[in-house]
C-alpha positions as CSV (number, residue, x, y, z in Angstrom):
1,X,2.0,67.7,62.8
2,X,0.1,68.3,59.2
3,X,2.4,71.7,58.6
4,X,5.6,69.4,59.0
5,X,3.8,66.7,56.6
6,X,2.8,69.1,53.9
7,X,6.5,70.8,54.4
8,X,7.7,67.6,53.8
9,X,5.3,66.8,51.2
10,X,6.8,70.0,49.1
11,X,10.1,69.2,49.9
12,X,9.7,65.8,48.2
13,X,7.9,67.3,45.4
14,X,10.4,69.9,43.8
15,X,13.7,68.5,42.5
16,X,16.6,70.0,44.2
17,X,18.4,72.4,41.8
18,X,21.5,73.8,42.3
19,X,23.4,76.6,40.3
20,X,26.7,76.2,38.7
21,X,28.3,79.7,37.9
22,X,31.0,78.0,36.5
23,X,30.0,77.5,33.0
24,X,27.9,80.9,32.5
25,X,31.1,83.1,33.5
26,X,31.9,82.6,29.6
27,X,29.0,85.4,29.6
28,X,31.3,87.7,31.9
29,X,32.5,90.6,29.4
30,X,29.2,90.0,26.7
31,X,26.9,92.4,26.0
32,X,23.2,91.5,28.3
33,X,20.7,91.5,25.8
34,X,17.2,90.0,25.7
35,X,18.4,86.0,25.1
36,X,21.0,86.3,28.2
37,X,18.9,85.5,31.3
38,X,17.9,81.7,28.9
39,X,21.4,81.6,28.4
40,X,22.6,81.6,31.6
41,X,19.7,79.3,32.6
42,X,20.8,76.8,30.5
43,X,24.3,77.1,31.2
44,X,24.4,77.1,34.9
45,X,21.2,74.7,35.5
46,X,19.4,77.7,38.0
47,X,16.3,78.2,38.5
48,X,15.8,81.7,38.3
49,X,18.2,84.0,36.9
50,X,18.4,88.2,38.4
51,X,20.1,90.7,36.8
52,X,21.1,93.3,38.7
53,X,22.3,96.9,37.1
54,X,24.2,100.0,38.6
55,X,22.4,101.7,41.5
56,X,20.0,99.0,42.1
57,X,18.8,97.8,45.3
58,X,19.1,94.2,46.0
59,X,18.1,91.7,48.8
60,X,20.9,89.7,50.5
61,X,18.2,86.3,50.4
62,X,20.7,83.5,49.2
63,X,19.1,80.8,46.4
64,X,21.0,78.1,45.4
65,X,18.7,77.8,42.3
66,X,19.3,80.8,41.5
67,X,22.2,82.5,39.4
68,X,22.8,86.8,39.5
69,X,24.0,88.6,37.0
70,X,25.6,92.2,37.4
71,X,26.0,94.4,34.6
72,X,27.3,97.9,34.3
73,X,26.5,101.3,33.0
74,X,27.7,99.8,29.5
75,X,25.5,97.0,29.4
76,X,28.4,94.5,29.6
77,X,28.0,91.8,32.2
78,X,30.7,92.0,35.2
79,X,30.2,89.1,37.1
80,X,28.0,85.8,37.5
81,X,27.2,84.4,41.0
82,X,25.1,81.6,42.4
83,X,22.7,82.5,45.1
């Protein structure tokens, strides 16, 4: 009973967040550089931003606060996805 109250307890006490790609695929074909990842935080509302570059291994744990951005060999970013 006190694990379900203090689950509940931080449940109430974080705000839900959800990520909108929407708005940060405008970065889609930009060079990443150091100001992206604030960028797309601001843009999509996430929590959390990952970037994820060619080769690299990545968990398949969806967040819905959290927005992932892939970018290729050329530093350019190919694709924005929530979760």
């Amino acid at each position: 009973m006190m694990i379900l109250i203090a689950l509940t307890a931080l449940a109430q006490a974080e705000p839900a967040v959800e990520c909108r790609s929407g708005p940060a695929e405008a970065l889609v074909g930009e060079r990443y550089r150091r100001g992206v990842p604030s960028e797309a935080k601001r843009l999509s509302g996430a929590r959390a931003v990952r970037v994820i570059w060619p080769g690299e291994v990545t968990t398949l744990e969806f967040r819905p606060d959290r927005l992932t951005l892939r970018v290729n060999h050329r530093r350019r970013i190919t694709a924005v996805r929530c979760g």
